[in-house]
N, C-alpha and C positions, 0 to 999 in steps of 0.2 A: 419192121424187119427183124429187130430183135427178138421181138415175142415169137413170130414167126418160128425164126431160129431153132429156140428153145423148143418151141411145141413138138416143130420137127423131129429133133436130134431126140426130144424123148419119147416120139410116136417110135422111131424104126429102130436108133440105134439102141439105145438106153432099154427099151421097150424087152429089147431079147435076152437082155442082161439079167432082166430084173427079175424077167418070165422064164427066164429057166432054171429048169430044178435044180435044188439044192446038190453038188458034185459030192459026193462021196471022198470020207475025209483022205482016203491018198490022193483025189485029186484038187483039195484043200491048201496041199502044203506046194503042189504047181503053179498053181491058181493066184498066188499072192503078188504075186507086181500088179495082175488085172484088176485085184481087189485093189489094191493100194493106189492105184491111179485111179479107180473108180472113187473109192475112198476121196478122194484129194480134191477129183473135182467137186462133188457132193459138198465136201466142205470149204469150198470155194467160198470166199464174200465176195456176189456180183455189186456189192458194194464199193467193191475196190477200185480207186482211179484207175489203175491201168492196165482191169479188166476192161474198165467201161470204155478205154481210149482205144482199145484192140477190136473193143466188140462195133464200136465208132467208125472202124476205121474199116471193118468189113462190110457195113452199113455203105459206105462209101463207095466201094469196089461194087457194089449190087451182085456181092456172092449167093448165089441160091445155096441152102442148103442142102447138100444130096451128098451121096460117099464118093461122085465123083470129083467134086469141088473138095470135098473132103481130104479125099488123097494126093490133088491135086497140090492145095493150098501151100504146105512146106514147102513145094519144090519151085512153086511162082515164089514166094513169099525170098527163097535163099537164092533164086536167079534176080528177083531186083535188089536184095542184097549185091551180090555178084555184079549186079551192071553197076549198081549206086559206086562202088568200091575202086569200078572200072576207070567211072568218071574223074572220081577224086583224085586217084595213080595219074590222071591226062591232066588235071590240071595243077597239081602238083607238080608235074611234069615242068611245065608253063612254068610254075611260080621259080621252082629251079634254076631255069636258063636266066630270067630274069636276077634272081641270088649271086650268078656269077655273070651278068655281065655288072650287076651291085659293086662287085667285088676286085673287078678288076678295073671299076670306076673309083674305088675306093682304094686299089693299089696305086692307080696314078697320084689321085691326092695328097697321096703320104709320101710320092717322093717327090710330087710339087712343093710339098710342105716342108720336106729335109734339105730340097735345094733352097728354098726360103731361110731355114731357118742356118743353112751355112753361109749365106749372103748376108741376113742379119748382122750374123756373129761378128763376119767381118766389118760389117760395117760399124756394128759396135766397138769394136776394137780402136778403130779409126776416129771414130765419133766420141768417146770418152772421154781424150785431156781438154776436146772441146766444151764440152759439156758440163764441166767439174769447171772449167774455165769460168764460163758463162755465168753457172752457179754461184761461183764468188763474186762475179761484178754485179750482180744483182743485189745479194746480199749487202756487199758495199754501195750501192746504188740506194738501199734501203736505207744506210744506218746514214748517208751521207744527206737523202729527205730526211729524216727524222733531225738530224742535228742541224739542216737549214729549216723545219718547223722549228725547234727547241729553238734556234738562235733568231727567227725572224719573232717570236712570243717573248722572247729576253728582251731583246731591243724595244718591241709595242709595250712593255710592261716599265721596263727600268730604265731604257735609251730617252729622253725630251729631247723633238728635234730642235734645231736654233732657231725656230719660228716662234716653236711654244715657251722657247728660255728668255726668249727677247720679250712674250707678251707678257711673259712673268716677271721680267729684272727692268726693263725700260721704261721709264717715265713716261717715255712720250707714246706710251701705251694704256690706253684706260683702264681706270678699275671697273669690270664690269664680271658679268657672269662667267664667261670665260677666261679669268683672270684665275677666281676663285676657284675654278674646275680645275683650272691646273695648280694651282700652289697645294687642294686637296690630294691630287697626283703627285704630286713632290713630297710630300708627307708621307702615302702609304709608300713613295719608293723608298722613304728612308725606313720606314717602319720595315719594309719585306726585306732589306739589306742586313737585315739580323739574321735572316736563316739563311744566305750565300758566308756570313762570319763562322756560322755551324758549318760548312763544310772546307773541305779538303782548299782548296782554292780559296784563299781568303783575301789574296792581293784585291784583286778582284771588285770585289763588296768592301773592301776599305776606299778603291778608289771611285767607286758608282758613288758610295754616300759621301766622300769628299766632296765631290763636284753637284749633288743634290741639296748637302749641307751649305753650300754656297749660294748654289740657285736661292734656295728657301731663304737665307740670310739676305741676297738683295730683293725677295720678292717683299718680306718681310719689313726694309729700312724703306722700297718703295711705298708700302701700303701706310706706314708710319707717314710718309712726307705728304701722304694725300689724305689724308685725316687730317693733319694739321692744315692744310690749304682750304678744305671743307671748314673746319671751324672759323676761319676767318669769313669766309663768307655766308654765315650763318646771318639771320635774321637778328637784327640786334636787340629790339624790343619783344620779341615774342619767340625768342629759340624752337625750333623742332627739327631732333634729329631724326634726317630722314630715315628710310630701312636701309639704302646702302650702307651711310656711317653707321647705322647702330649691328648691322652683319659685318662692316670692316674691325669694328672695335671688339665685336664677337670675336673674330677671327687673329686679333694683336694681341690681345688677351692671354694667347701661347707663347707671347713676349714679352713675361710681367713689367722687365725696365722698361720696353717700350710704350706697354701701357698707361706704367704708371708717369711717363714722362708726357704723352699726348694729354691724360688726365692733368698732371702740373700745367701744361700749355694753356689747355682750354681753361682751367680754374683762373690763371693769372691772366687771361685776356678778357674774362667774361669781371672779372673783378675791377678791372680798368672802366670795364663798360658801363658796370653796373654804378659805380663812383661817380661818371660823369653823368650820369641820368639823374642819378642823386643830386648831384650838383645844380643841375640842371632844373628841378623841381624844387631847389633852394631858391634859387636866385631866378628862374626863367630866361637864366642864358647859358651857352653850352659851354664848355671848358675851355674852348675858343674864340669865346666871348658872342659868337652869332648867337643873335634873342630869338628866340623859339614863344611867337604870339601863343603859339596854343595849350600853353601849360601857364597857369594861375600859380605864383608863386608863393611857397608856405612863406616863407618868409616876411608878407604882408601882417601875417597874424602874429609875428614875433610880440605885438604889444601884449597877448594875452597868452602869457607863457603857459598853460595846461592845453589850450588848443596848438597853441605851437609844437610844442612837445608830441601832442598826440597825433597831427598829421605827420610828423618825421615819422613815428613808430607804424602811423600807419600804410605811408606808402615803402616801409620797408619789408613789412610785414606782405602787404601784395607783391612786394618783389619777390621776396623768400617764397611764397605759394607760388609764384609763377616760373622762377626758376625750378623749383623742386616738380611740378607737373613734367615740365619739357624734360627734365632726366631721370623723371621716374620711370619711364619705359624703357629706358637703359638697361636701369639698376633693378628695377624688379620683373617685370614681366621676360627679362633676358637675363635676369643672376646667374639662373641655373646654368646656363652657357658659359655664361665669364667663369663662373668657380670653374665651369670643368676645363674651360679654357687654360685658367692661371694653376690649377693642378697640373693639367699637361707640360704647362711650362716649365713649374718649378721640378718635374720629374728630368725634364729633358736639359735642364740647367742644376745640375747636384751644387753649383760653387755658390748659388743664390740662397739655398739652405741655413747657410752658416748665417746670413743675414735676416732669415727669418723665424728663427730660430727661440725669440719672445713673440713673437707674433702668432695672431691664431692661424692654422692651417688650414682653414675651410674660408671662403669667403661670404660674406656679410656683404647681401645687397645694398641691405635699410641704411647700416652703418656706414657705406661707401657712399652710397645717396648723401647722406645729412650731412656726411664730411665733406662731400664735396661741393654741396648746395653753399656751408659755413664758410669754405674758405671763395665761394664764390661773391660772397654779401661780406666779406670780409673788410674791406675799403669800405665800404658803408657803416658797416661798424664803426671804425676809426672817427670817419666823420661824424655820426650820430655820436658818440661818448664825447666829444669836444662841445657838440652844439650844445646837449641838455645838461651837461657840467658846467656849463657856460649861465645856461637861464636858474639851475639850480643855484651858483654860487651869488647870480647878480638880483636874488629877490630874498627880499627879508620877511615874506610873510608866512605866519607858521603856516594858516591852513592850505596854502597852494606848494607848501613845502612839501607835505602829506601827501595831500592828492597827487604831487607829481609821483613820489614814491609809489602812490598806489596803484597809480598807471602804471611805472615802469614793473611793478608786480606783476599787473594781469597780461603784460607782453614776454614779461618775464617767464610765465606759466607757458602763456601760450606756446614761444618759440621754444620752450624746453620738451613740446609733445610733439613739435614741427620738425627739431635737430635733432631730439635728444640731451641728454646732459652737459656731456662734452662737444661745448661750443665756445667758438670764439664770440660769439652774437650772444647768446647767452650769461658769458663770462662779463663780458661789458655791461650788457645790464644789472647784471646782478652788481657790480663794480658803480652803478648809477642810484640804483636802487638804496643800496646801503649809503651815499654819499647823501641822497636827499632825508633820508632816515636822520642821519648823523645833523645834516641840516637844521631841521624839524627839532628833534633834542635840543639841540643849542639854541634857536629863537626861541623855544620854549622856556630855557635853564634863567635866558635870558631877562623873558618876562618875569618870572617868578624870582629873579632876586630884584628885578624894580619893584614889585608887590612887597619884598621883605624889608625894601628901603624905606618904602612910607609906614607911616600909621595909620592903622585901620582902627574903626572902634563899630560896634555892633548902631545897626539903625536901629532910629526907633521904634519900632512896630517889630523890633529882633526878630526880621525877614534876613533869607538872607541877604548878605555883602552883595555892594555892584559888581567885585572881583569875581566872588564866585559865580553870580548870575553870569558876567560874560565869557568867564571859562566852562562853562557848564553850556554856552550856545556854541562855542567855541568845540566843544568835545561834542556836540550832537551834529556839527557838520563831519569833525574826523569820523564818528562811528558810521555815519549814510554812506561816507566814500569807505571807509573796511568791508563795510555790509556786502559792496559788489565786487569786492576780490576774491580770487578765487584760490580760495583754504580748504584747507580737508576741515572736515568736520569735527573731526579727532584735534587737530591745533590749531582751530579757529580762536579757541578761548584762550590758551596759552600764550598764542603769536599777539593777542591784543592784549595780553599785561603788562611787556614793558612802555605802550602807549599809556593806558591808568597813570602807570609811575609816573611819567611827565607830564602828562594834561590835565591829570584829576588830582591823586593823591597829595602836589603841594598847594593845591589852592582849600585842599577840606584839611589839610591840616592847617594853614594860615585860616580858616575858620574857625575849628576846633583852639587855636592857641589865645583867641578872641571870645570866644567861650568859657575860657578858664580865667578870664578878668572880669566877666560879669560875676553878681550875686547868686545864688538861689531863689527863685526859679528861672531867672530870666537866664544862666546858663544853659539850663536843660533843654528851655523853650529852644534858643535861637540855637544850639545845637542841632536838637528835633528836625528845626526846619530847616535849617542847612541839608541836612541828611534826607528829608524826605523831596527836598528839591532836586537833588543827587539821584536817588532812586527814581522819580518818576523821568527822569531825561535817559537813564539807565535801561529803564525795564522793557523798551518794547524792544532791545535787541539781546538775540538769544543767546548771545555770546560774552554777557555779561552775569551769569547766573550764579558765580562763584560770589564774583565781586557783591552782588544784590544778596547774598546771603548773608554776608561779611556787614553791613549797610543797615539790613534787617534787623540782625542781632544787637548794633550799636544803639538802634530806635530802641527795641525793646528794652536796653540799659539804663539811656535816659530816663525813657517812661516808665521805670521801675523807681528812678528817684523823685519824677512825678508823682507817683500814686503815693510816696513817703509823705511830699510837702501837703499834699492836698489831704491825706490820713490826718499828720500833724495839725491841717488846720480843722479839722472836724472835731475831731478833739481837744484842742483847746478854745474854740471858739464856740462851743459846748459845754463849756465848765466842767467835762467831764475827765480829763488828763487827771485833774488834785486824787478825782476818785479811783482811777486806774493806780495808779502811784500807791496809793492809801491799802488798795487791797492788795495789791502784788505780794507784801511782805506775809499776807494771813495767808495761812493752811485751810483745806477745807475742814478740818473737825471740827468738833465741836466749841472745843476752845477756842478755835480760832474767828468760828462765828458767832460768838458771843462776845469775842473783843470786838465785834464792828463797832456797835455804843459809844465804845470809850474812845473811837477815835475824834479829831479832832470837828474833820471832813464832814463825817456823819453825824453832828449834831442838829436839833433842829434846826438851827435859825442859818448853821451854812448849810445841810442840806436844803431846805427851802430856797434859798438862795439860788444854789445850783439847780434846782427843780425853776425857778423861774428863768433863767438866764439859757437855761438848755429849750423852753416853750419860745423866747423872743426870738433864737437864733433861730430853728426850725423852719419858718414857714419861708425864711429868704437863702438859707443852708446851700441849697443844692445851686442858687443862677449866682449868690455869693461865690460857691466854690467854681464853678465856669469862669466868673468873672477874674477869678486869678490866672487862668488860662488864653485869657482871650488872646494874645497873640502868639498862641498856637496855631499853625493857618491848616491846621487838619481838624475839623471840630470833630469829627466822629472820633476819633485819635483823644480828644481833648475830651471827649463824652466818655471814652473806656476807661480810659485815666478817670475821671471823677469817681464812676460808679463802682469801680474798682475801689477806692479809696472809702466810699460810701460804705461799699459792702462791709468791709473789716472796720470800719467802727459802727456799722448795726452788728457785726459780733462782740465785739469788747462790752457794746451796750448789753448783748444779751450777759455777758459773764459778771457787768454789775447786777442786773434784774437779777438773777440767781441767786448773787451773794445775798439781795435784802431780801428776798423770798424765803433764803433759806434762816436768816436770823432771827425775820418776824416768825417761823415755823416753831423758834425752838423757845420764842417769849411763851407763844400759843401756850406750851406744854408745860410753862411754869407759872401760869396767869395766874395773880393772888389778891388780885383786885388793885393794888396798885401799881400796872406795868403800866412804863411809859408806851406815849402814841407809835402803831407800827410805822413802819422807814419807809413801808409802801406807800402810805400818807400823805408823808412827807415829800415822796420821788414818785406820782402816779403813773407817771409816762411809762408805756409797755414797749415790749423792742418790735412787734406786730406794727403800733402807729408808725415809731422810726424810718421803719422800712418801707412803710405808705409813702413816709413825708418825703424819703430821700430816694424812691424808684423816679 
């Protein structure tokens, strides 16, 4: 249709326009709006929407195009304008009437709303003292909940009722879990009663902790009296504090007098008990005289006082392990509690200060243990010092005098690493120990001035003395029992020389003084073996090494005047001493080895002399020189000695061979046909044979 259109409008209309002739310029300048609308359309963009929506919209209408539609078109086109305008003015209309009955529905409203809102007013007015009223009982309604929460939390927190003060302060109330739950609550009440002192109201929080300060004091004298009832009904042979007492004692702990008076209680009850068991294993019958078949009495063994001795020490010594087990869980595995306990205390009691004042501030499980283990074995003590002061002072023999001592040492050791130091168990040993020591000394001092009363004289075969032999077995039983005491290694040697002093050294000197009345050699000898009899009982223990040095050195002294006698007899039993004598005085020069000659020694008929007297001796020399020895009871001793002796006179032999070597050397060089015969001649023997004859 649109194409149509177009084709049309520019067959007829357009068509005339185009085709006809150019008007003549005055009718050019008439002519101009038709130009210019012609113009206009021409340069139309049928591009444009709302060409295309116009030309759409006649498309619609099924306009023919013709000039009648043509002239038509404006005048339908501004009548459905006109009717379209018509409509809107009617409905409009409508909308109108509507607007004001809007409006006078909207005038009611507003004086419905002013009558409202003078009704309110009024009722406001009316309604306000009430209101403000209400407001304040509410508010006070609020503050008056809040201070019955505040005060029902006061009371749950700092009020104990008298159910929970009775379970706390009455005896005839158990100690049990809920005991402790509350005396813990009585505690922090007194503790939180520090910050009601920080405020304004102090009466208050002086008198909550007055009367919690009370509670806690009888729940505290309770807990105390049932400790103490608990201890009596403990197990008398085998104690074990159960967990309640050892949480009750935990917990009195914050009561150091109380503690430490429960501690006095139980120590002097268990000391009674421990006494008669004692007793009781003395004798096999109890303190009230009922026999007890099933304990074997020490006291049977009283005849052999080392055993006697050692089962006292030793069923006390299992007492002391068995007590100290039963309150070791106390003391150590619950220290940390007690210290923090008796800190708490001694904070919460400033007047107890003043008394602890040389005391350490921290508490000492171990130390509390052992102290209280010692004065628990205390009464056993007593009676152990009586019994073995009794077998010590009623036996007069050295060596069980020792040995008891050396017992009481190694119990001595023992219970000083079981207490500690500071012991009364301890101290009495040590008090025992030193008594059978002092003992020992004196049977000893004893023996040894009866030994200075008689007369000794060396045996025959100058072995040693029967005195020293028996003191020397005597000393090998004391060193066996030292050997198993238990010394530091550092003053094992030291601790055994004031024993030497008394066991050894006066019997080898009553040897030695016996020594010095014999002759030469036989002093040296029976000296020698004194002393090597000393040393070999000496040496196998290692705690004598000073002393064996000291011993050693004395051998080698003797045996130095040994190897003199036996030198001395080599040489004079050798004819050879005149010749040593003779030459000592000559110089080597020449002068002096040409006066050989002239001496007396060296002439022929006594050197020959000497040349045969030194061949007879020889070949029996060396079992001769032994046989001076023979009761020497060390032959190899007796052998070093000889050949020792041997040696330095095949030297001296070599320094005469020299001297006639060198004489005959110097005849040589003046030979004139009549020099006499050379000395070598005369003295064939070479110092090579010597030393054949006498290895």
């Amino acid at each position: 249709m649109t194409t149509d259109y177009f084709q049309t409008r520019k067959q007829s209309g357009l068509s005339d326009v185009v085709e006809s002739p150019i008007p003549p310029a005055s009718s050019q300048a008439r002519s101009n709006p038709l130009t210019t609308k012609v113009t206009s359309v021409l340069s139309a963009s049928y591009a444009d929407s709302d060409i295309r929506d116009a030309l759409n919209l006649l498309d619609k209408r099924g306009v023919q195009n013709s000039s009648e539609t043509r002239r038509q078109l404006r005048l339908d086109v501004q009548k459905e304008v006109i009717e379209s305008n018509g409509d809107i003015i009617r409905e409009f209309g409508h909308v109108a009437e509507q607007l004001k009955r809007i409006g006078l529905t909207i005038a009611s409203l507003n004086q419905g709303c002013e009558e409202m809102k003078r009704h309110i007013s009024a009722a406001h007015q009316e309604t306000a003292p009430v209101l403000e009223e209400a407001s304040e009982l509410m508010k006070q309604k609020e503050q008056v909940e809040a201070k019955q929460q505040l005060l029902k939390a006061f009371n749950a927190h700092f009020i104990m009722s008298d159910d929970d003060i009775a379970r706390l302060t009455s005896t005839a109330e158990p100690v049990n879990d809920k005991f402790f739950s509350l005396l813990a609550r009585a505690k922090k009440i007194q503790n939180d009663c520090e910050i009601l002192l920080g405020t304004e109201n102090q009466r208050l929080g002086l008198e909550i902790m007055e009367q919690t300060s009370k509670n806690l004091n009888g729940a505290f004298q309770k807990l105390y009296r049932w400790i103490q009832r608990e201890f009596k009904s403990l197990n008398l042979e085998n104690p074990q504090i159960s967990s309640a007492i050892r949480r009750a004692l935990r917990v009195l702990a914050e009561r150091p007098s109380l503690f430490q008076n429960c501690l006095d209680f139980f120590a002097e009850a268990r000391e009674h008990i421990l006494s008669d068991a004692f007793y009781t294993a003395l004798t096999g019958t109890s303190a009230t005289g009922e026999e007890d078949t099933s304990v074997k009495p020490i006291e049977l063994v009283a005849h052999d006082p080392l055993r006697y001795v050692g089962d006292m020490l030793a069923w006390t010594h299992s007492a002391t392990v068995s007590e100290r087990e039963a309150l070791e869980v106390l003391f150590i595995s619950d220290g940390d509690e007690i210290a923090k306990g008796i800190q708490a205390g001694r904070d919460s009691e400033p007047w107890n200060r003043i008394s602890d004042e040389n005391e350490a501030s921290d508490f000492d499980g171990l130390k509390a243990l052992n102290e209280l283990v010692d004065r628990d074995v205390a009464g056993v003590a007593r009676v152990l010092r009586q019994r073995i002061g009794q077998v010590i002072q009623s036996h007069e023999e050295t060596i069980m005098a020792y040995k008891i001592a050396n017992l009481l040492n190694f119990y001595r050791v023992t219970f000083s690493k079981l207490l500690g130091e500071d012991s009364v168990l301890l101290e009495s040993l040590t008090t025992l120990e030193e008594s059978a020591l002092r003992q020992f000394r004196i049977l000893m001092r004893d023996h040894v001035a009866g030994l200075q009363a008689e007369t000794h004289t060396a045996p025959p075969d100058l072995g040693p003395p029967d005195f020293l032999q028996d003191s020397l077995k005597q000393l090998t039983a004391i060193m066996k029992t030292y050997e198993t005491s238990f010394m530091s290694l550092n003053s094992r040697e030291a601790d055994f020389q004031p024993i030497l002093a008394e066991a050894f050294d006066p019997f080898m000197n009553g040897s030695e003084a016996i020594a010095k009345d014999l002759e030469a050699p036989a002093s040296s000898i029976f000296a020698i073996n004194c002393l090597l009899a000393a040393r070999n009982i000496l040496a196998p223990f290692d705690f004598n090494s000073e002393r064996l040095l000291e011993i050693t050195g004395n051998i080698e002294q003797y045996s130095a005047s040994l190897v003199d006698h036996q030198y001395s007899f080599f040489r004079n039993s050798s004819a050879l001493q005149p010749l040593l004598r003779a030459l000592t005085s000559l110089s080597d020069t020449k002068e002096g080895l040409e006066s050989i000659r002239t001496l007396d020694t060296f002439q022929p008929d006594a050197l020959t002399q000497a040349s045969q007297t030194l061949d007879n001796f020889l070949p029996s020399a060396l079992m001769d020189a032994m046989e001076n020895l023979k009761d020497l009871q060390s032959s190899k001793l007796a052998r070093e000695i000889t050949e020792e002796a041997a040696d330095k006179f095949c030297d001296d032999f070599e320094q005469v061979e020299e001297k006639l070597i060198a004489a005959d050397e110097l005849l040589e060089e003046v030979d004139d046909g009549s020099a006499p015969e050379p000395l070598r001649a005369l003295f064939p023997r070479t110092s090579a044979e010597i030393r054949v004859l006498l290895s």
